[in-house]
C-alpha positions as CSV (number, residue, x, y, z in Angstrom):
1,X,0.0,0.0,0.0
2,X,2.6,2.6,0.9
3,X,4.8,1.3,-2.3
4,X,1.5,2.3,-4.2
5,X,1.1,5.7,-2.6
6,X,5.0,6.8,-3.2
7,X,4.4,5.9,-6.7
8,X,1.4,8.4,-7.0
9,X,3.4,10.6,-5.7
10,X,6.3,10.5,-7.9
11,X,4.1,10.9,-10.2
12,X,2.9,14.1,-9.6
13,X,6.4,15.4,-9.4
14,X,6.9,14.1,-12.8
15,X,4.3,15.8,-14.3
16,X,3.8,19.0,-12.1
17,X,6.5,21.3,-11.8
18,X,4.3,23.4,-9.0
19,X,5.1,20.6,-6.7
20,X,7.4,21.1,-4.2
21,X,7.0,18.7,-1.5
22,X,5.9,15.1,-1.2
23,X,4.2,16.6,2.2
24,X,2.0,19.3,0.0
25,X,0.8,16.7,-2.4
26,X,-0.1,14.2,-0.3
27,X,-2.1,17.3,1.8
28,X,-3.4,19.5,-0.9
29,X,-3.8,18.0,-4.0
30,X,-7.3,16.9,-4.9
31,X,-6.4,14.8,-8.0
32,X,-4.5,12.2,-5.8
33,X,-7.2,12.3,-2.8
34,X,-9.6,11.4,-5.5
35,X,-7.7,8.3,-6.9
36,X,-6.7,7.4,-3.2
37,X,-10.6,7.4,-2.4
38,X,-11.5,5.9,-5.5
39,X,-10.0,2.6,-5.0
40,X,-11.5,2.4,-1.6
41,X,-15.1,3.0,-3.3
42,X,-14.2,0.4,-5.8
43,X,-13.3,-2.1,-3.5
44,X,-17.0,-1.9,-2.8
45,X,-18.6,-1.8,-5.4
46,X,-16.4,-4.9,-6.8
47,X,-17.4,-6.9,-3.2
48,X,-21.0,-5.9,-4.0
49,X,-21.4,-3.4,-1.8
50,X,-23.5,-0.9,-4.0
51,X,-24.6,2.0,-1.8
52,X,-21.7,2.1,0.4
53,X,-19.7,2.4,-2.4
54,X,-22.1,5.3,-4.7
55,X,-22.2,6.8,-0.8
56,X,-18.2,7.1,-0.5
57,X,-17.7,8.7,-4.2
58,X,-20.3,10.7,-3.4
59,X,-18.3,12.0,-0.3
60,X,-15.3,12.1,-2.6
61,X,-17.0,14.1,-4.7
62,X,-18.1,16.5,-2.2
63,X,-14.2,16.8,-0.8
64,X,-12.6,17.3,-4.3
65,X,-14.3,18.4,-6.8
66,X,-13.9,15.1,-8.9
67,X,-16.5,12.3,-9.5
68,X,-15.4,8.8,-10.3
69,X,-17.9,6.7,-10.4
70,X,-17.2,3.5,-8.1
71,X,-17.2,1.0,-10.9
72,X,-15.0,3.1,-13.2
73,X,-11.2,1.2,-13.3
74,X,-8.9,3.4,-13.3
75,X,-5.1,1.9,-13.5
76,X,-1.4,2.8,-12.0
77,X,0.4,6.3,-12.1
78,X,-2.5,8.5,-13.7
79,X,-2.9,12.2,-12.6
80,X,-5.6,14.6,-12.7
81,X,-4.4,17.6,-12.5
82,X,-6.2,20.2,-10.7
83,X,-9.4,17.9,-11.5
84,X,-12.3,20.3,-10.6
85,X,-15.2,19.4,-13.0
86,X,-13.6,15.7,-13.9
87,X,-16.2,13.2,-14.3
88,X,-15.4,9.7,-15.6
89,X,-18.5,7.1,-15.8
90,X,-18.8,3.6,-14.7
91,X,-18.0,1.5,-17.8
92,X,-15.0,4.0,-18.3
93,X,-11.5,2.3,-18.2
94,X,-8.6,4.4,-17.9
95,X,-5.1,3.1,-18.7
96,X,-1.6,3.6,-16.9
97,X,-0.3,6.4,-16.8
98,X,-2.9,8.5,-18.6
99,X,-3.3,12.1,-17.5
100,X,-6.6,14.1,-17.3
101,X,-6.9,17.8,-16.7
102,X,-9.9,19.6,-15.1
103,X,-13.3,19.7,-17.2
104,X,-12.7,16.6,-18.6
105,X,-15.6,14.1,-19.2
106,X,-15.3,10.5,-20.0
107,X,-18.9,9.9,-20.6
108,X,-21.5,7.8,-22.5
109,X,-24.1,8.4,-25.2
110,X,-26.3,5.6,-24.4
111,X,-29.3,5.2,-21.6
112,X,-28.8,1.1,-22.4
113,X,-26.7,-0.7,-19.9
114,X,-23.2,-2.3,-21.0
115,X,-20.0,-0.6,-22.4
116,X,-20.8,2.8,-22.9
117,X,-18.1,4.8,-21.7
118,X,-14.4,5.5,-23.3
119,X,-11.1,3.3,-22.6
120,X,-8.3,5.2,-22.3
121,X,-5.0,2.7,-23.2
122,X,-1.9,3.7,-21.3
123,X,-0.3,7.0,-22.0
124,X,-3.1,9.0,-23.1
125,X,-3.2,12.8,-22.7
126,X,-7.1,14.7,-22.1
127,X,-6.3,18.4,-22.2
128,X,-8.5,20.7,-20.0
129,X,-12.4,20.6,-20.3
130,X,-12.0,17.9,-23.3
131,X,-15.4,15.7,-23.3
132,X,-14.3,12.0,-24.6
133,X,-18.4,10.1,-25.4
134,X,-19.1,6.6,-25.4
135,X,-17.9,3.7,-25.7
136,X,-14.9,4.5,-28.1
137,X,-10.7,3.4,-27.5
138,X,-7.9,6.1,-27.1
139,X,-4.8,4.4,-28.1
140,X,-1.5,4.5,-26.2
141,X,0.0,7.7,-26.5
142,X,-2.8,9.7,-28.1
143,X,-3.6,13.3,-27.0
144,X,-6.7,15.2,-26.8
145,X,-6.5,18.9,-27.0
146,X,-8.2,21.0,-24.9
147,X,-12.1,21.4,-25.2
148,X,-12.0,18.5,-27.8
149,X,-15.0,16.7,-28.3
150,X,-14.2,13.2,-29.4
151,X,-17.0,10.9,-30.0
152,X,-14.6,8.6,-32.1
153,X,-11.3,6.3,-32.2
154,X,-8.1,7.9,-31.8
155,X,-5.3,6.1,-33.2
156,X,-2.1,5.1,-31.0
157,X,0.4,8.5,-30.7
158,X,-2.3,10.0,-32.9
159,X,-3.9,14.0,-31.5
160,X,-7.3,14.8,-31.6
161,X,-8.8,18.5,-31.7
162,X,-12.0,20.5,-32.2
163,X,-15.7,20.0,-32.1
164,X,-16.1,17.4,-33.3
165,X,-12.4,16.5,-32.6
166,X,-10.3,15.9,-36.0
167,X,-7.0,13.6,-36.0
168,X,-3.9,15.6,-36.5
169,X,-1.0,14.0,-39.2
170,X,1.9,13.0,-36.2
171,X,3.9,11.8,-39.1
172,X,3.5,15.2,-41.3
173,X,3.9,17.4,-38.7
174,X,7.7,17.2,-37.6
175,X,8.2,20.4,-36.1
176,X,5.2,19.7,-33.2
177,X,7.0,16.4,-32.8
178,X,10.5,17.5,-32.0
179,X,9.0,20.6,-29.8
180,X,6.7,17.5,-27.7
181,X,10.1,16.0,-27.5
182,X,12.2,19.0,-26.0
183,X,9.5,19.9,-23.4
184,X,9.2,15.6,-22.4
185,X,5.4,16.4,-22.1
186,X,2.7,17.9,-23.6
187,X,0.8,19.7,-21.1
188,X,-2.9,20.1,-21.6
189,X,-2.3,17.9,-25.2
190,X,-1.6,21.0,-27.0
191,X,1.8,23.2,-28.2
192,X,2.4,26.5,-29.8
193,X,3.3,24.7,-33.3
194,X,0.0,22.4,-33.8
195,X,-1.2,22.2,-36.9
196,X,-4.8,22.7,-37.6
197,X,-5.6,20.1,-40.7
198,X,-8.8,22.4,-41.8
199,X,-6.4,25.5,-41.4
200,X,-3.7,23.6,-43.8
201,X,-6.7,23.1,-46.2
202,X,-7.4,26.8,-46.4
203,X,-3.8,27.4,-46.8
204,X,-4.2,24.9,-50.1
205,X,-7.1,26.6,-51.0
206,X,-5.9,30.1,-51.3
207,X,-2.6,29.1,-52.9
208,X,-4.1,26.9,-55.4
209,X,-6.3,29.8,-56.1
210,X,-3.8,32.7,-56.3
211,X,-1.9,30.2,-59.1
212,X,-4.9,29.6,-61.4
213,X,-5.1,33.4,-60.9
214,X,-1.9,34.2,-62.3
215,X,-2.3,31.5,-65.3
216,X,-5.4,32.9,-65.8
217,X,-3.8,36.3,-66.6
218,X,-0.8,34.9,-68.5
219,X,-3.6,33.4,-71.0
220,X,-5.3,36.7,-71.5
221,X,-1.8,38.2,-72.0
222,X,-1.0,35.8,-74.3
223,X,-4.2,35.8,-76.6
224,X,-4.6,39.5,-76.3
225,X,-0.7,39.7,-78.0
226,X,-1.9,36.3,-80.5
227,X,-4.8,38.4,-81.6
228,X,-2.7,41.7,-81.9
229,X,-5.2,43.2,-79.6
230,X,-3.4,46.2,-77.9
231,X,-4.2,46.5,-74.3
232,X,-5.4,49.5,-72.7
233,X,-4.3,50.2,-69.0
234,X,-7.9,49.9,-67.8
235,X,-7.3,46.4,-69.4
236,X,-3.8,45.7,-67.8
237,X,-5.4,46.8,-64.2
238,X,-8.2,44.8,-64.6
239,X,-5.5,41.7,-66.0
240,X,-3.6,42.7,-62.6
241,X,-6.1,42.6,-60.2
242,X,-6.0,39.5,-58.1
243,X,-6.1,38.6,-55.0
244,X,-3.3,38.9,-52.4
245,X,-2.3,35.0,-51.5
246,X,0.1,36.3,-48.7
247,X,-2.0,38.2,-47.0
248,X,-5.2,35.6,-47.0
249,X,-2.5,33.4,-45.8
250,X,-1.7,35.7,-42.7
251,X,-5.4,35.9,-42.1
252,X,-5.9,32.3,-41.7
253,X,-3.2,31.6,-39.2
């Protein structure tokens, strides 16, 4: 038992570089009460002790801010971070060392009884105020940006943003990759260098466009000179006037 508790400590001192003491996080951290009380309340409900168990994460929830349901299996060395406003339903499963920040909601879709709630696999990443729904898989290693609404699979290592959430290109985007590599972790699931994939689109968009543009006006150069038409400079202005591609560009990002 005490093996167990010095590894959720250590744990938070991996990932938080507010903590200062293994004194103040064992005192005043409400992410690690919750887990602490959590397995109590889900010794319970696994001995069949229903109410007593719903009663104790109910007084958990009271104390911290954080509601685990009692039948939700939660595994080693994850940390909820601040944790106000978590809430992680019954048939939810979170892996090893996952980390969930506050807002977060692991819930279901579904009034029927079963699987109906996410499974995080080991390593995941929920940024703040992210709501995961129903009864989909997070791989290893995926990351959810922050307020992310994911109602589908995320692939392993993969990152998932917006409403609805959208998978990110790990592989394309190298620069996020060596920055998430430099810091050691991604806090909150987001960095400074993410790339959005419908903001990339755009970008394709508006440079595509500014090139047919400027064939466009090569062609009317060219059959204005074939026909030995002369071109007036209301004609050239007109020829000229396109759009700026830089400055949509700049608009975008």
């Amino acid at each position: 038992m005490f093996a167990r508790l010095r590894e959720d400590i250590r744990v938070v001192f991996d990932r938080d570089p507010a903590a200062r003491t293994s004194f103040e996080v064992l005192t005043t951290y409400p992410g690690l009460h919750a887990i602490l009380l959590h397995r109590i309340s889900h010794r319970f409900w696994r001995a069949g002790l229903k109410w007593l168990a719903r009663f104790s994460s109910y007084c958990a929830r009271w104390l911290t801010g954080i509601e685990i349901h009692p039948g939700a299996i939660i595994g080693r060395r994850v940390f909820i971070d601040h944790g106000m406003g978590v809430v992680i339903g019954e048939t939810a499963e979170v892996g090893d060392d996952c980390t969930l920040y506050h807002g977060v909601t692991l819930g279901g879709t579904s009034w029927n009884k079963g699987k109906r709630h996410p499974t995080l696999l080991p390593g995941v990443i929920v940024g703040a105020g992210a709501k995961i729904l129903g009864p989909i898989t997070l791989g290893a290693g995926a990351k959810v940006g922050s307020n992310a609404v994911v109602v589908k699979d995320v692939p392993d290592g993969a990152t998932a943003i917006g409403i609805p959430a959208r998978i990110l290109d790990a592989e394309v985007d190298k620069a996020r990759e060596e920055v998430a590599k430099k810091l050691g972790f991604s806090a909150y699931a987001v960095s400074s260098d993410m790339n959005d994939p419908m903001v990339k689109a755009i970008h394709g968009l508006i440079d595509h466009s500014a090139n047919t543009d400027q064939r466009l006006a090569w062609i009317m150069a060219e059959l204005a000179r074939l026909s030995g038409h002369v071109v007036s400079g209301a004609e050239a202005e007109k020829m000229d006037d396109h759009f700026d591609a830089a400055s949509l560009n700049k608009m975008v990002d």
